[in-house]
RODO-2510 file (C-alpha; in nm, 4 decimals, decimal comma):
residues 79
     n   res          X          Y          Z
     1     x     0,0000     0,0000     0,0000
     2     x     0,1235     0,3404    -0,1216
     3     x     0,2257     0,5878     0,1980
     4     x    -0,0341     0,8012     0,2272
     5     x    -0,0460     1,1324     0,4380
     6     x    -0,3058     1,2182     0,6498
     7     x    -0,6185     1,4225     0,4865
     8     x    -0,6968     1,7968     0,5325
     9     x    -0,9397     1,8517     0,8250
    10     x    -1,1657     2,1022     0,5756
    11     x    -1,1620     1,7731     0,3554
    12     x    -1,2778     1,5180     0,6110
    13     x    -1,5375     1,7573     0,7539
    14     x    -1,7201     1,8042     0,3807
    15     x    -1,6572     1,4376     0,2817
    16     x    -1,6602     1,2000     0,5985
    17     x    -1,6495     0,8747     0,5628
    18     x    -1,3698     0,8352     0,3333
    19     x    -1,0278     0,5877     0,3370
    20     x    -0,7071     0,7839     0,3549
    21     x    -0,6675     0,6828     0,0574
    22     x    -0,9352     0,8434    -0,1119
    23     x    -0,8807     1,1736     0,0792
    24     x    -0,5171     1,1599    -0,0561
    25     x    -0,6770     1,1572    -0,4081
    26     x    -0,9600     1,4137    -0,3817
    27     x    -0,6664     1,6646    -0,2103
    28     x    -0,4326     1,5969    -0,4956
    29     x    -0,7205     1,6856    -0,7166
    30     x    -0,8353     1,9765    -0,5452
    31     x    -0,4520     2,0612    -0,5498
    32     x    -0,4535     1,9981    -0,9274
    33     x    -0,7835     2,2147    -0,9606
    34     x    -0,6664     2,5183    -0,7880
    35     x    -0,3366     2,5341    -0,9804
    36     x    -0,5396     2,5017    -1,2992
    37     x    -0,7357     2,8036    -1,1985
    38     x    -0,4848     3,0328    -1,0828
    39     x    -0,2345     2,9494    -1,4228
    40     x    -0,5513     3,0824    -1,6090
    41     x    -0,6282     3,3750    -1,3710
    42     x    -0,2453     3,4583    -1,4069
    43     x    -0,2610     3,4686    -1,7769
    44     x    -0,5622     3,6495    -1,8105
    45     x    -0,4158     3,9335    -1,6056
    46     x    -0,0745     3,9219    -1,8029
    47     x    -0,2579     4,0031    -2,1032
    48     x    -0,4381     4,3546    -2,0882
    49     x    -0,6831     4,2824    -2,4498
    50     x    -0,8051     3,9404    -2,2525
    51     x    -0,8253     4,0708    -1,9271
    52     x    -1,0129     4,3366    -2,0951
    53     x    -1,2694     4,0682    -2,2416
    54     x    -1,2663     3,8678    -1,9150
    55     x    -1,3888     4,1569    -1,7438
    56     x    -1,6543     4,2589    -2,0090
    57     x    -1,8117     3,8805    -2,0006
    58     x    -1,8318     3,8427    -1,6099
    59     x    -1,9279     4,2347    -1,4802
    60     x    -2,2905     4,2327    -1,4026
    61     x    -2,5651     4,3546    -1,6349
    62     x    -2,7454     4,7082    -1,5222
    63     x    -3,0620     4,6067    -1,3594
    64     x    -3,3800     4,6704    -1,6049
    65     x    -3,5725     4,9636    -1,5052
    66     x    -3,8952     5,0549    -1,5844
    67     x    -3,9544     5,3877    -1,6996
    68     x    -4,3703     5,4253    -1,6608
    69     x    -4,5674     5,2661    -1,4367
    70     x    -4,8008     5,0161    -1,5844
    71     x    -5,0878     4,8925    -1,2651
    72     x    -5,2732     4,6821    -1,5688
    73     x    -5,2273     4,5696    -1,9052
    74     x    -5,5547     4,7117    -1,9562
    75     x    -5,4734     5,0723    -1,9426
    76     x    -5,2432     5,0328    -2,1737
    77     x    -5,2821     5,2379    -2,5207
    78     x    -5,2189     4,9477    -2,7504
    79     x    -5,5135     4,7155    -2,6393
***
């Protein structure tokens, strides 16, 4: 049996249950994961044109506002 090295405490309190084996895995992927997303977040702030576009796609939309008030589709002029 591979030597394994005792689990997280974060990772046995979301997942209990689990061998030490299978901890060792899910923190080597969660290890794996989080390096994955901070090589991307470091490139997209390296470049200014894509951290440009990054920022257009994930800022918020302005919230819809409604410029007349409207109690009934009845009182509308187009019915």
């Amino acid at each position: 049996m591979p030597d394994v090295t005792p689990a997280p405490a974060s990772l046995k309190k979301m997942f209990p249950g689990l061998t030490e084996a299978e901890y060792a895995a899910l923190d080597a992927w969660y290890t794996g994961y989080a390096a994955l997303i901070l090589r991307m977040y470091e490139r997209i702030t390296n470049d200014p044109a894509a951290y440009d576009r990054f920022l257009a796609l994930t800022s918020q939309l302005p919230r819809p506002t409604m410029t007349g008030k409207v109690d009934s589709p009845k009182q509308t002029e187009h019915t």
